[in-house]
N, CA, C and O atoms as CSV, one atom per row, in Angstrom:
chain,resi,resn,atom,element,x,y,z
A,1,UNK,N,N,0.851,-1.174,0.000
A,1,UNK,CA,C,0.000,0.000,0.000
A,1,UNK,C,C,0.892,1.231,0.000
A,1,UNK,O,O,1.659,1.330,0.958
A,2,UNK,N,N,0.912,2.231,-0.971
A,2,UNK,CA,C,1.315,3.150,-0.956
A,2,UNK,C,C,1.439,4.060,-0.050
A,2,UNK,O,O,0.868,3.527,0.901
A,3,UNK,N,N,1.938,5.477,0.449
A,3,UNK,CA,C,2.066,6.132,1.723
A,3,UNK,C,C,0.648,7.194,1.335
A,3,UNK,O,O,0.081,7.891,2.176
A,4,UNK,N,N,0.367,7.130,0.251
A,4,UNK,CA,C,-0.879,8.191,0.170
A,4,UNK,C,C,-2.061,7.540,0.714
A,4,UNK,O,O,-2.687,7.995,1.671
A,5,UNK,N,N,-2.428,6.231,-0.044
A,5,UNK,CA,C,-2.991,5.391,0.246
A,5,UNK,C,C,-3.666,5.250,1.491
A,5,UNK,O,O,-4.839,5.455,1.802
A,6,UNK,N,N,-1.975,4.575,2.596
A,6,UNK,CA,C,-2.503,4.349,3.835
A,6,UNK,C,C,-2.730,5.736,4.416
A,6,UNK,O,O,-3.662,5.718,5.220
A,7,UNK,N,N,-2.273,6.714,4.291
A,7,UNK,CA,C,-2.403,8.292,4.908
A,7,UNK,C,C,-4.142,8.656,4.027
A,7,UNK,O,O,-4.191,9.883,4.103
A,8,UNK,N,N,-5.027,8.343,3.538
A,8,UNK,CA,C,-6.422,8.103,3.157
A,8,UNK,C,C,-7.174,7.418,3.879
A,8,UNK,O,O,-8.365,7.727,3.902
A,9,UNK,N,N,-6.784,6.488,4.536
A,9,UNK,CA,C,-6.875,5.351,4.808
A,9,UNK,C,C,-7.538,5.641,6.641
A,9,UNK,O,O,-8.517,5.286,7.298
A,10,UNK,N,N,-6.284,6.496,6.851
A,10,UNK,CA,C,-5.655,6.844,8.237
A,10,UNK,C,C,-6.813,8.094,8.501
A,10,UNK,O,O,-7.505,8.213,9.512
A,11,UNK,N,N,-6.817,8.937,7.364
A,11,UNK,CA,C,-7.641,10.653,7.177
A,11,UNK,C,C,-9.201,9.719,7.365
A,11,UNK,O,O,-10.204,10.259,7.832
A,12,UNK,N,N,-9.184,8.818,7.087
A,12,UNK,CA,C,-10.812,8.357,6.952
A,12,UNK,C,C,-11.383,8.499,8.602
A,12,UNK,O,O,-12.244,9.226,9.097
A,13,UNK,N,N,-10.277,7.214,9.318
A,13,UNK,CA,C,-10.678,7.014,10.454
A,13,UNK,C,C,-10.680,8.256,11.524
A,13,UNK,O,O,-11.367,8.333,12.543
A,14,UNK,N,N,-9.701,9.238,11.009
A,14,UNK,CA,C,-9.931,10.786,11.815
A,14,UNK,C,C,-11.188,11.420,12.024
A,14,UNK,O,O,-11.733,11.791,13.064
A,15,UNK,N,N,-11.693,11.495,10.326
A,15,UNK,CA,C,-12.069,12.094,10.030
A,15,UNK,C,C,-13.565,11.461,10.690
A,15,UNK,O,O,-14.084,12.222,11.506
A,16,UNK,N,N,-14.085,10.549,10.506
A,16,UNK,CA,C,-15.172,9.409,11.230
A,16,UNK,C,C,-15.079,9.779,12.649
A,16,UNK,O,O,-16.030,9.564,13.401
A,17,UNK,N,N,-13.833,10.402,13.119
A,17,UNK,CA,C,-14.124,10.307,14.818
A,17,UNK,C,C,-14.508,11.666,15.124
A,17,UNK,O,O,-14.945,12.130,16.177
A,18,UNK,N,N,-14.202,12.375,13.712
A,18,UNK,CA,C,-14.927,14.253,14.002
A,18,UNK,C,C,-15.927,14.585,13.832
A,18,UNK,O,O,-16.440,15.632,14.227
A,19,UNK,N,N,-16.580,13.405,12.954
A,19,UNK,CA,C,-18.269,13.613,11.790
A,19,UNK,C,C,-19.000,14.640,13.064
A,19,UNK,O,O,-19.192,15.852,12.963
A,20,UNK,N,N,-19.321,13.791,14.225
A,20,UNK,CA,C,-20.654,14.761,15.256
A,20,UNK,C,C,-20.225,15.521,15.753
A,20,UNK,O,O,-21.078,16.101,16.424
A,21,UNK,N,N,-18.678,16.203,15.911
A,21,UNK,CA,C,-17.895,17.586,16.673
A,21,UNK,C,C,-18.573,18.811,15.869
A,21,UNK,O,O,-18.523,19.018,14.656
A,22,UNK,N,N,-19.077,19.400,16.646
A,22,UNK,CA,C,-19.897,20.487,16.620
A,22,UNK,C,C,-18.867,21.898,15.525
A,22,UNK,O,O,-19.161,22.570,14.537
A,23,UNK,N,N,-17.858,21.801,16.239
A,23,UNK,CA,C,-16.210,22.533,15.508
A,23,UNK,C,C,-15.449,21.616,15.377
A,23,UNK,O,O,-14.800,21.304,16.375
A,24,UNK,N,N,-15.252,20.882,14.171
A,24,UNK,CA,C,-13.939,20.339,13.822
A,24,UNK,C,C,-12.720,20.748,13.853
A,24,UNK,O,O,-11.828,20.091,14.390
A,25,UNK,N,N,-12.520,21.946,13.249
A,25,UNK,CA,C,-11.211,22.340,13.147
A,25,UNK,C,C,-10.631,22.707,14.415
A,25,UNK,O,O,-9.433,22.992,14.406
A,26,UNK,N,N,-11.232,22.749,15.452
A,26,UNK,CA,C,-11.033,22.956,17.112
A,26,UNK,C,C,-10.465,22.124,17.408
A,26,UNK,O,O,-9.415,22.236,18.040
A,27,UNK,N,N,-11.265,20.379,16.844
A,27,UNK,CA,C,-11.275,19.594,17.360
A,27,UNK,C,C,-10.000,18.454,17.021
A,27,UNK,O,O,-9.552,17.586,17.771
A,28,UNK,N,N,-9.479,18.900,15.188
A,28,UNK,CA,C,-8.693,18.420,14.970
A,28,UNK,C,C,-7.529,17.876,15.626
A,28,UNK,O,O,-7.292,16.674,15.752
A,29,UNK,N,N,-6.717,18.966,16.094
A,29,UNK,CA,C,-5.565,18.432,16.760
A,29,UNK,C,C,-5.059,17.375,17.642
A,29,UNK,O,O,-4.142,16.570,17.809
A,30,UNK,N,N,-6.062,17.783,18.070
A,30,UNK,CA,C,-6.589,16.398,19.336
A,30,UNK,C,C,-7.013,14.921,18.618
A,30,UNK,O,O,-6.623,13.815,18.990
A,31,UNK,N,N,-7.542,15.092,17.957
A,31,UNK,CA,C,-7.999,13.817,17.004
A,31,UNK,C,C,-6.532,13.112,16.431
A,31,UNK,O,O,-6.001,12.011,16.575
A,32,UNK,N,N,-6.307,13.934,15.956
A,32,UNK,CA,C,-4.718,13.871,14.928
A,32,UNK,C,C,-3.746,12.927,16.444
A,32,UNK,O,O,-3.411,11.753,16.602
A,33,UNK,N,N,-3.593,14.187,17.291
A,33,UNK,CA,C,-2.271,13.037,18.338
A,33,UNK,C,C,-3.013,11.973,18.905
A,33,UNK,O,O,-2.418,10.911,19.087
A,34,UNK,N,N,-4.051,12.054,19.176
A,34,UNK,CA,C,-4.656,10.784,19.880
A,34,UNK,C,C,-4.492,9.402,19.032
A,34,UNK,O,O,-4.150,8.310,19.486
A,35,UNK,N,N,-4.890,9.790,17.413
A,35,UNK,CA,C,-4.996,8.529,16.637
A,35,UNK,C,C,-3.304,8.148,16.757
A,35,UNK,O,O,-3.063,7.264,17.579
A,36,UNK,N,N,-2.156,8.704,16.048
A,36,UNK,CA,C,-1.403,8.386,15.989
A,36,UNK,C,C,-0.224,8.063,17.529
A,36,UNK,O,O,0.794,7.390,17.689
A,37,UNK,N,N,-0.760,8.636,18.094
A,37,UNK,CA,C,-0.038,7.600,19.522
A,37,UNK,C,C,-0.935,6.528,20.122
A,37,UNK,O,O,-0.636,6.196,21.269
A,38,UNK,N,N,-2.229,5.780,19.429
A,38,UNK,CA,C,-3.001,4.463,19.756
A,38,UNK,C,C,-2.227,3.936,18.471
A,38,UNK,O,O,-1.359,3.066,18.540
A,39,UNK,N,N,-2.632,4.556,17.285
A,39,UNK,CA,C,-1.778,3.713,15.807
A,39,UNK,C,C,-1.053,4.305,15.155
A,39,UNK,O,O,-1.359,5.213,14.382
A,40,UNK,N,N,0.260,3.781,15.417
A,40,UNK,CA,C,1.518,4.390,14.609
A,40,UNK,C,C,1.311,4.493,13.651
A,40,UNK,O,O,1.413,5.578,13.079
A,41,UNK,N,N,0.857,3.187,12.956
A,41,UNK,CA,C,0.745,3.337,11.341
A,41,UNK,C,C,1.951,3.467,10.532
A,41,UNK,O,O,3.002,3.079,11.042
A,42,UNK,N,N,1.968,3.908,9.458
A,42,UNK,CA,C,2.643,4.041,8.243
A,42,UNK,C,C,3.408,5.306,8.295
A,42,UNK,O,O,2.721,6.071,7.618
A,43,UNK,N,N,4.122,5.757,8.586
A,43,UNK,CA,C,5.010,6.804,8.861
A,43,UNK,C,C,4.800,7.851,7.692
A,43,UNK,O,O,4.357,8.999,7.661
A,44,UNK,N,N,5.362,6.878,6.633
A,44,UNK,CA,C,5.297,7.850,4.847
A,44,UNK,C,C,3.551,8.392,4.668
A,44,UNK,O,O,3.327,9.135,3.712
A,45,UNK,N,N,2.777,8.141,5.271
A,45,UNK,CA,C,1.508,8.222,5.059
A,45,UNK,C,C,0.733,9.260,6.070
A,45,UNK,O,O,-0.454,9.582,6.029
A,46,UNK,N,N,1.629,9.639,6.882
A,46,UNK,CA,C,1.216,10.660,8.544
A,46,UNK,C,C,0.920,12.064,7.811
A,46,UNK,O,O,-0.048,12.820,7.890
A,47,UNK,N,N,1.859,12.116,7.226
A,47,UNK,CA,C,1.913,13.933,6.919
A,47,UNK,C,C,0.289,13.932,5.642
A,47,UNK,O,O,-0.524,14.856,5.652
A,48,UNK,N,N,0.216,13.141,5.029
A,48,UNK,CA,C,-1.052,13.173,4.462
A,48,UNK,C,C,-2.239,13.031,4.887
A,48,UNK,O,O,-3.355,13.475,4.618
A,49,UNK,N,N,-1.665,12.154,5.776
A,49,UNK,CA,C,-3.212,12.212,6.354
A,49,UNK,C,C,-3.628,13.287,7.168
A,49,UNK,O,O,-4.769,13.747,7.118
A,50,UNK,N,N,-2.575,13.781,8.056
A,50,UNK,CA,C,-2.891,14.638,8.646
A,50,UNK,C,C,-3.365,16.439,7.943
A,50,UNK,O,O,-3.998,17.326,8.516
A,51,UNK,N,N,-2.728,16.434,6.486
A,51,UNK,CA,C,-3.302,17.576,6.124
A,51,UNK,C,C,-3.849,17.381,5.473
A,51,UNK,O,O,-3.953,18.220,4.578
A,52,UNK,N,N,-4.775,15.916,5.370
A,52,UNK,CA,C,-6.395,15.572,4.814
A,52,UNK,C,C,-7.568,15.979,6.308
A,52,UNK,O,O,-8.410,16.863,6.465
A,53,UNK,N,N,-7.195,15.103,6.988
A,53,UNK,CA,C,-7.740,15.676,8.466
A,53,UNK,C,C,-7.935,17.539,8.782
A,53,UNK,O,O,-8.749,18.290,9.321
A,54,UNK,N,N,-6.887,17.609,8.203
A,54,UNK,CA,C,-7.211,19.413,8.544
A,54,UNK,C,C,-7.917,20.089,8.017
A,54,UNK,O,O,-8.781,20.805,8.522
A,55,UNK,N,N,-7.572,19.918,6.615
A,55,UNK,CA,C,-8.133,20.411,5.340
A,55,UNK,C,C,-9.471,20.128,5.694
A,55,UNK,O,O,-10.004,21.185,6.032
A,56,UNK,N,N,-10.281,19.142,5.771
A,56,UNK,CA,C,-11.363,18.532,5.634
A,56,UNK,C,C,-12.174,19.417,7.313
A,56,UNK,O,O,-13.253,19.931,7.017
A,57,UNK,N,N,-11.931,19.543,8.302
A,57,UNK,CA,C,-12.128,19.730,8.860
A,57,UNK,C,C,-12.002,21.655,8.999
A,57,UNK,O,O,-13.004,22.190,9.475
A,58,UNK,N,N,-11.137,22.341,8.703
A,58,UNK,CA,C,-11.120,23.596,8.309
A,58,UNK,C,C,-12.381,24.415,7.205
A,58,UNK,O,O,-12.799,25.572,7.264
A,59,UNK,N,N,-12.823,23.062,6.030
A,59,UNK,CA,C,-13.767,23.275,5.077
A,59,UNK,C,C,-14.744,22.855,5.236
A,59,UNK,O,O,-15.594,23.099,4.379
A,60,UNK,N,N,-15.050,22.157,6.211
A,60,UNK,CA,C,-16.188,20.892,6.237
A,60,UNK,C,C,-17.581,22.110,5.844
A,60,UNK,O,O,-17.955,21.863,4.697
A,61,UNK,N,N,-18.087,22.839,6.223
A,61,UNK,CA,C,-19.181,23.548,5.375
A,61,UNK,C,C,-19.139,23.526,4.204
A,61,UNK,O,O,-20.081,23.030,3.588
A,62,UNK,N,N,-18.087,24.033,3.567
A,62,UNK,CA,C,-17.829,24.208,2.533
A,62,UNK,C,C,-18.249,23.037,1.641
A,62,UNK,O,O,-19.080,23.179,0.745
A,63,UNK,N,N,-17.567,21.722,1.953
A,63,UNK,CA,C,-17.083,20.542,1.453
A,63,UNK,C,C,-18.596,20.292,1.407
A,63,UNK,O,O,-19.015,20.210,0.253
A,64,UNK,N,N,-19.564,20.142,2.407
A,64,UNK,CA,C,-20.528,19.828,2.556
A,64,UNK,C,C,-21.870,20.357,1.649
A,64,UNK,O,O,-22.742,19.864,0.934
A,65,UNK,N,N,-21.584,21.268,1.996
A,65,UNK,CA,C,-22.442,21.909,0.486
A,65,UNK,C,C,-22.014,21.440,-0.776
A,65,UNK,O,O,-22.854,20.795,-1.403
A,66,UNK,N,N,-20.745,21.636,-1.377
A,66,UNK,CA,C,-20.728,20.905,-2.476
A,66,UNK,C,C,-21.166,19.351,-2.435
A,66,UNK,O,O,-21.838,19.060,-3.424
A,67,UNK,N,N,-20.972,18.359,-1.605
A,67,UNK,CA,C,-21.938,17.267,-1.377
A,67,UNK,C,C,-23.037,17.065,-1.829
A,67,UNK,O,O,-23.509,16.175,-2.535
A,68,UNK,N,N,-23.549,18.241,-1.231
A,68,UNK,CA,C,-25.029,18.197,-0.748
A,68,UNK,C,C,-25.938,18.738,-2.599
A,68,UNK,O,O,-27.053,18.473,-3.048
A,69,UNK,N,N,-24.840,19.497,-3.134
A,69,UNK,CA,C,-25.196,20.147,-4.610
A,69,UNK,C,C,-25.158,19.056,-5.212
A,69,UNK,O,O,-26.226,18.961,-5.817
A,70,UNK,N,N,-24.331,17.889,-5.452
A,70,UNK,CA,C,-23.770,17.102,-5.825
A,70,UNK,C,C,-24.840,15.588,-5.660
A,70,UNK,O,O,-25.150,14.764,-6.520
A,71,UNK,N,N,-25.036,15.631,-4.882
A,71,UNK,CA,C,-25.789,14.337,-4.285
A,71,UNK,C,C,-27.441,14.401,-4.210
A,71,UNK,O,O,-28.263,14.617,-3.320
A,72,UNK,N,N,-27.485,14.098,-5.619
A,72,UNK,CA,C,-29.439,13.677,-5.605
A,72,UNK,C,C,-30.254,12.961,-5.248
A,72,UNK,O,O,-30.327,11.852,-5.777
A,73,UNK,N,N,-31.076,13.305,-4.317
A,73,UNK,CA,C,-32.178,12.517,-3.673
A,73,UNK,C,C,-31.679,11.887,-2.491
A,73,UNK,O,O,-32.287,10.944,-1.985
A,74,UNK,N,N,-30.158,12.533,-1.809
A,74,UNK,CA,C,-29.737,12.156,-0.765
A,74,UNK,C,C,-29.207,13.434,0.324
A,74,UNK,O,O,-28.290,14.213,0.064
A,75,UNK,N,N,-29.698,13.433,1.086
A,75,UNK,CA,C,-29.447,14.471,2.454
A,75,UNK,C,C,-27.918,13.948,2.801
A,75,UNK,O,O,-27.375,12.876,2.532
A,76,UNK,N,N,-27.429,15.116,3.503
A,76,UNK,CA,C,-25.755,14.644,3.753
A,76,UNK,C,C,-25.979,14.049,5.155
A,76,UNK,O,O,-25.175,13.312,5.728
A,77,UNK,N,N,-27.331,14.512,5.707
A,77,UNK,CA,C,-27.607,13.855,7.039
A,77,UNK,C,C,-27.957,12.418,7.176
A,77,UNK,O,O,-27.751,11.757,8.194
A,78,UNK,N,N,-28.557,11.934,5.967
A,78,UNK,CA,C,-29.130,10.852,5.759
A,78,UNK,C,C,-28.108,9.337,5.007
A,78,UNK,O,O,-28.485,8.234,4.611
A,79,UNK,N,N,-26.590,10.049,5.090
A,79,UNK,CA,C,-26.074,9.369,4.496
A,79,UNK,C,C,-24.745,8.621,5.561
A,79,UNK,O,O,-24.280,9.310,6.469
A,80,UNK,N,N,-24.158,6.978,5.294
A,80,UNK,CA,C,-23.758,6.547,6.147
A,80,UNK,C,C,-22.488,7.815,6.934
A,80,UNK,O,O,-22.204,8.778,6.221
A,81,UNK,N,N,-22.123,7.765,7.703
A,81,UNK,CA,C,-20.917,8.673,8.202
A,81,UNK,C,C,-19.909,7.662,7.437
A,81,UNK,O,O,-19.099,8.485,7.010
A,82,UNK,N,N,-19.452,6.431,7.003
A,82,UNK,CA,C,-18.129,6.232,5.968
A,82,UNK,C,C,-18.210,6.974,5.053
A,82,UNK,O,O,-17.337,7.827,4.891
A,83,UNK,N,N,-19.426,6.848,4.075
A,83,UNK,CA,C,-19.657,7.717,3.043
A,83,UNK,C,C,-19.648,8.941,3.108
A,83,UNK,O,O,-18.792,9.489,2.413
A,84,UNK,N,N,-20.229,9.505,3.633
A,84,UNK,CA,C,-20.045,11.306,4.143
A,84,UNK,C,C,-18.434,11.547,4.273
A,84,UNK,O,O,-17.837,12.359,3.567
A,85,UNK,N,N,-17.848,10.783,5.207
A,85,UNK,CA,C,-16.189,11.310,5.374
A,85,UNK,C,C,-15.463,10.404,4.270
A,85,UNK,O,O,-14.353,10.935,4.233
A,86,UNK,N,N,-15.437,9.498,3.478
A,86,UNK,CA,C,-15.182,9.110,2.006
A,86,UNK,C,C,-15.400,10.476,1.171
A,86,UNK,O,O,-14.436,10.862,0.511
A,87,UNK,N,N,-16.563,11.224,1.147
A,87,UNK,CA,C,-16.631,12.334,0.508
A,87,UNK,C,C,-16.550,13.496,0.747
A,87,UNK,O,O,-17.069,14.447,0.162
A,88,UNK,N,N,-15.965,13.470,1.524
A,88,UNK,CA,C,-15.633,14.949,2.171
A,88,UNK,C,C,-13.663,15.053,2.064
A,88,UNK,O,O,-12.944,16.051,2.015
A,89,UNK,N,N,-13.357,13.783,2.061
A,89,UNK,CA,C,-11.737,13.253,1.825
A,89,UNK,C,C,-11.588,13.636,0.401
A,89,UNK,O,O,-10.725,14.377,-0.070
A,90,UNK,N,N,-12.610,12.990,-0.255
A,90,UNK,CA,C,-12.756,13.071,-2.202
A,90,UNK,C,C,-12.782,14.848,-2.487
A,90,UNK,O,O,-11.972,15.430,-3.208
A,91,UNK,N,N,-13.710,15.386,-1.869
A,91,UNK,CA,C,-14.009,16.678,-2.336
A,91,UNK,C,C,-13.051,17.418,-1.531
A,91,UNK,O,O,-12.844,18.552,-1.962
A,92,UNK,N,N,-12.482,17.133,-0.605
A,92,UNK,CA,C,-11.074,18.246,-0.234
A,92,UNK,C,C,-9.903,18.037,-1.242
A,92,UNK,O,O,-9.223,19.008,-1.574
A,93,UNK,N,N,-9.611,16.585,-1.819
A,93,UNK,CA,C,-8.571,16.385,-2.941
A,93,UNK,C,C,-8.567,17.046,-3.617
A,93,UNK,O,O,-7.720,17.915,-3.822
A,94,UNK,N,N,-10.133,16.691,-4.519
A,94,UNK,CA,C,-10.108,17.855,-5.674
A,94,UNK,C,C,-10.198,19.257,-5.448
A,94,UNK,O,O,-9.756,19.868,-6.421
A,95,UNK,N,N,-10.507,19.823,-4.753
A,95,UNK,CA,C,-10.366,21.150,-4.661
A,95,UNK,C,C,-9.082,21.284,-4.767
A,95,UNK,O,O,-8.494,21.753,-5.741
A,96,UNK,N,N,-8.437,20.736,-3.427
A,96,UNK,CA,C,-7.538,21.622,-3.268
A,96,UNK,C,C,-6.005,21.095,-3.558
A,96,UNK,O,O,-5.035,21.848,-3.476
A,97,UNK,N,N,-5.910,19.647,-3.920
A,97,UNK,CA,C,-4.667,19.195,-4.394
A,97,UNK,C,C,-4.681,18.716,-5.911
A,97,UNK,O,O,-4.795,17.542,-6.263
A,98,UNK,N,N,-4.539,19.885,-6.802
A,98,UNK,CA,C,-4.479,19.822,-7.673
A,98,UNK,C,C,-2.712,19.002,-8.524
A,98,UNK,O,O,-2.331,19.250,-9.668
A,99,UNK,N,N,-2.174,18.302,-7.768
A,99,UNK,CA,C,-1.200,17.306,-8.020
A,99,UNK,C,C,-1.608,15.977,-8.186
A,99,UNK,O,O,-1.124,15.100,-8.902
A,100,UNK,N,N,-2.507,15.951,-7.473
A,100,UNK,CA,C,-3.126,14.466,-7.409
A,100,UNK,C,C,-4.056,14.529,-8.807
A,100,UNK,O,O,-4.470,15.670,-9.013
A,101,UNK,N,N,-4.443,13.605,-9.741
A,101,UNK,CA,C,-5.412,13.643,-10.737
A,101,UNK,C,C,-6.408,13.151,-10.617
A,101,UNK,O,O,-6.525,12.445,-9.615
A,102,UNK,N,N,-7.483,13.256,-11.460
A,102,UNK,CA,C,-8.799,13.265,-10.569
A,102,UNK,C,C,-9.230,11.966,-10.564
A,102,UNK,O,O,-10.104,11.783,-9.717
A,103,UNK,N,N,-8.843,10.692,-11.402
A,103,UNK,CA,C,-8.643,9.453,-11.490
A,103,UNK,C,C,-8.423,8.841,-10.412
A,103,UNK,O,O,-9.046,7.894,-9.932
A,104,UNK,N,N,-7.325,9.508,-9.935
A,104,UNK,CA,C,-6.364,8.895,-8.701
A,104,UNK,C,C,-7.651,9.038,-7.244
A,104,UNK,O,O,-8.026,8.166,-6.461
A,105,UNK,N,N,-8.054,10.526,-7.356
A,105,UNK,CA,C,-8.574,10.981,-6.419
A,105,UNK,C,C,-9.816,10.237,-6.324
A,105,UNK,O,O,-10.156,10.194,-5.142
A,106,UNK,N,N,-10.711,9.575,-7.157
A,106,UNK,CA,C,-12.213,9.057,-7.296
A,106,UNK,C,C,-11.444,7.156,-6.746
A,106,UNK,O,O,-11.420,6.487,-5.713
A,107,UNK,N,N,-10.993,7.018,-8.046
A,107,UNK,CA,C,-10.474,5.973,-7.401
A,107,UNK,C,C,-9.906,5.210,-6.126
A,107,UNK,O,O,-9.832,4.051,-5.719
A,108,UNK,N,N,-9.674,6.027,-5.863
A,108,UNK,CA,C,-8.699,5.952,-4.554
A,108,UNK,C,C,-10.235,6.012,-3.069
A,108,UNK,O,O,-10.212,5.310,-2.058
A,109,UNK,N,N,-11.225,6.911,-3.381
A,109,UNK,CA,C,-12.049,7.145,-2.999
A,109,UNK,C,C,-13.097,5.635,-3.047
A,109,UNK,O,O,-13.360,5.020,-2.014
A,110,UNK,N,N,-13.459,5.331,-4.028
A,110,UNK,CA,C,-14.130,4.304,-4.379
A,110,UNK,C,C,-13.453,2.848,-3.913
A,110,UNK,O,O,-14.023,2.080,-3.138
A,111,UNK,N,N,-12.471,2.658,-4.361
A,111,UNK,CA,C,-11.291,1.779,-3.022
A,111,UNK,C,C,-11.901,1.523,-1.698
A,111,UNK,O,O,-12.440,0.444,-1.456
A,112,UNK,N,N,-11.812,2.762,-0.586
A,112,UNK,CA,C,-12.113,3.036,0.445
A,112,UNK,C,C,-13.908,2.673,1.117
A,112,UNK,O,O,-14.100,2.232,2.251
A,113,UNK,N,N,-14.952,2.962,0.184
A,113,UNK,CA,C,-15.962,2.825,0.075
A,113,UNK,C,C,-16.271,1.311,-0.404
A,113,UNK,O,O,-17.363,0.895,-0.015
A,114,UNK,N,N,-15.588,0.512,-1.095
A,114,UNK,CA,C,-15.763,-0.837,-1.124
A,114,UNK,C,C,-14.996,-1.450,0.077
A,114,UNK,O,O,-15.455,-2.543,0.409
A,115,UNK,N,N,-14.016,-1.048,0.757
A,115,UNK,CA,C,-13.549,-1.697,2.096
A,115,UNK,C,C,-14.079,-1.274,3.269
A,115,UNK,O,O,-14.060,-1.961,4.290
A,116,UNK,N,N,-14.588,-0.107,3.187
A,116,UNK,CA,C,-15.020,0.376,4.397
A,116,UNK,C,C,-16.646,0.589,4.679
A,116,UNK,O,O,-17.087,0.491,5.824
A,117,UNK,N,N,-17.453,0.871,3.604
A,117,UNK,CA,C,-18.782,1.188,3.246
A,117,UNK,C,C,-20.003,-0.063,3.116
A,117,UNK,O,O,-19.850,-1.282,3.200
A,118,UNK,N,N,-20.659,0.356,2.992
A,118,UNK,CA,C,-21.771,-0.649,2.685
A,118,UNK,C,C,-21.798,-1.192,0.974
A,118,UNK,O,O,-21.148,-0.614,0.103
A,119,UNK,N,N,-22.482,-2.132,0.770
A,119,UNK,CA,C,-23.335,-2.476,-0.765
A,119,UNK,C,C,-23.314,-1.254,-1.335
A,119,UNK,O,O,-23.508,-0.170,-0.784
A,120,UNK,N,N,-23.104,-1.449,-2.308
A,120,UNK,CA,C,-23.057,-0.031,-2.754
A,120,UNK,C,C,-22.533,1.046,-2.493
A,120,UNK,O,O,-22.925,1.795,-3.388
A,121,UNK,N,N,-21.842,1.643,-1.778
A,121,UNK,CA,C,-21.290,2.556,-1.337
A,121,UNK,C,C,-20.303,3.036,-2.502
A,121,UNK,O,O,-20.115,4.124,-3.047
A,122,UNK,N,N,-19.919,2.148,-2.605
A,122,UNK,CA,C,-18.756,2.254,-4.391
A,122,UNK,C,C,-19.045,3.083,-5.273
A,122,UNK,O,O,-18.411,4.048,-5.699
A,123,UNK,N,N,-20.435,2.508,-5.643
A,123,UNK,CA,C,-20.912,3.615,-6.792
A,123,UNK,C,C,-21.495,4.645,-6.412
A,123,UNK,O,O,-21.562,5.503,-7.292
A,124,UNK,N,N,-22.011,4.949,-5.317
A,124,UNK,CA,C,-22.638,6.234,-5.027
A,124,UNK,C,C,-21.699,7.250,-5.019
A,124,UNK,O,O,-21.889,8.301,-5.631
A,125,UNK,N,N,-20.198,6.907,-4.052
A,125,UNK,CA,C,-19.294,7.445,-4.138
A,125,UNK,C,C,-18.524,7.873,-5.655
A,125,UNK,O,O,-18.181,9.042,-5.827
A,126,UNK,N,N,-18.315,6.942,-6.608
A,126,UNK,CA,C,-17.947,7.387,-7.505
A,126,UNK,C,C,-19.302,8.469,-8.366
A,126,UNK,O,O,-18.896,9.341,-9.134
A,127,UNK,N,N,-20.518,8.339,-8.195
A,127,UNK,CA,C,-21.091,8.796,-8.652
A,127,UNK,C,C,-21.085,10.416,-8.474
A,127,UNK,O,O,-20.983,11.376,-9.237
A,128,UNK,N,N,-21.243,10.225,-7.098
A,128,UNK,CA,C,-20.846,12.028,-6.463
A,128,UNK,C,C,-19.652,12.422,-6.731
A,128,UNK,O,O,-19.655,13.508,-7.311
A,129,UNK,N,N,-18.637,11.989,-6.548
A,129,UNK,CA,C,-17.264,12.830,-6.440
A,129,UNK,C,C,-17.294,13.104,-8.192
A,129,UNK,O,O,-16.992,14.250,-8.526
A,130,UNK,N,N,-17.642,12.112,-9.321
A,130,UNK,CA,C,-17.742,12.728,-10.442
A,130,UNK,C,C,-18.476,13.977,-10.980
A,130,UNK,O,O,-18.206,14.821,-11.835
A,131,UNK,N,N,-19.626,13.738,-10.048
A,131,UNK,CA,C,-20.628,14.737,-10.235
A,131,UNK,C,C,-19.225,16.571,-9.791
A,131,UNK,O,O,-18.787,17.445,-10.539
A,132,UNK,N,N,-19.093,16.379,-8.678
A,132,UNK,CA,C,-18.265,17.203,-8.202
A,132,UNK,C,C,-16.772,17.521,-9.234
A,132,UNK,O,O,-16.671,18.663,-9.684
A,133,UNK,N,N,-15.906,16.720,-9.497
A,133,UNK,CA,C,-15.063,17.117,-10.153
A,133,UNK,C,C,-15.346,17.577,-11.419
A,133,UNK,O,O,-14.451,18.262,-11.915
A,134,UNK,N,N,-16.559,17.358,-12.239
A,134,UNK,CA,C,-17.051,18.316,-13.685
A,134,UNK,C,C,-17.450,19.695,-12.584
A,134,UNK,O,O,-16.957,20.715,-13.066
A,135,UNK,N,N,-17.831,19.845,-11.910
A,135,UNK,CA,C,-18.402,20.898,-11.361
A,135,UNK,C,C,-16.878,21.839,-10.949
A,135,UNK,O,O,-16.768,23.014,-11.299
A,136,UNK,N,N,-16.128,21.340,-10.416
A,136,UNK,CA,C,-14.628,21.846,-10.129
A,136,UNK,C,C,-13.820,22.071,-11.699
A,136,UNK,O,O,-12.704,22.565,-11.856
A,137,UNK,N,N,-14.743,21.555,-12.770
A,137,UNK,CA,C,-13.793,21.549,-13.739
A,137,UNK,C,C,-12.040,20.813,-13.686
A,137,UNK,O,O,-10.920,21.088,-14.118
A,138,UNK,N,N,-12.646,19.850,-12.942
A,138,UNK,CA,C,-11.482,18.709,-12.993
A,138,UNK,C,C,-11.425,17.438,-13.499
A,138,UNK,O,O,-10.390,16.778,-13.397
């Protein structure tokens, strides 16, 4: 597994432990040392995850609305919390790491949502984050 990979991997489970924090980005830091002194993890993969964790948590309105534009006939409230922070990981990529390509970024996304998500979760996910990256013009 690659260091981006497991640092996705790593941003998921952060990011899952911030979903109901009222202020994330408050809440980040704390999230961030707690996970990584219970799980070391992947070393090459820390620094990503952790400025997926931030990112995501600094934007989460933001991120969320585009979701929510993005996602038909589904409430962001109504949707599993893997999936919600699967897409909130997807839609901070594309915005804002324009190094990564948007292939990499859906994919990589859809990955995560077949290991971590329900039936289906795969395609809903790829369905939205596509919806989103024509919308980003990516």
């Amino acid at each position: 597994m690659g260091a981006r990979t497991s640092g996705r991997e790593a941003a998921l489970q952060m990011t899952y432990a911030l979903d109901g924090v009222a202020e994330p980005d408050l809440e980040a830091e704390q999230v961030i040392k707690h996970f990584w002194r219970e799980l070391p993890g992947d070393v090459e993969g820390r620094d990503y995850a952790d400025e997926l964790v931030r990112g995501v948590a600094d934007a989460r309105d933001r991120i969320d609305d585009r979701i929510r534009a993005a996602s038909r006939h589904w409430r962001i409230e109504r949707m599993s919390r893997v999936d919600r922070n699967i897409l909130r990981l997807g839609v901070f990529e594309l915005r804002e790491r324009h190094d990564v390509p948007r292939p990499v970024v859906i994919d990589e996304a859809v990955e995560l949502a077949k290991r971590y998500g329900a039936e289906g979760s795969s395609v809903f996910v790829n369905g939205v984050l596509d919806r989103i990256a024509d919308d980003l013009g990516r």
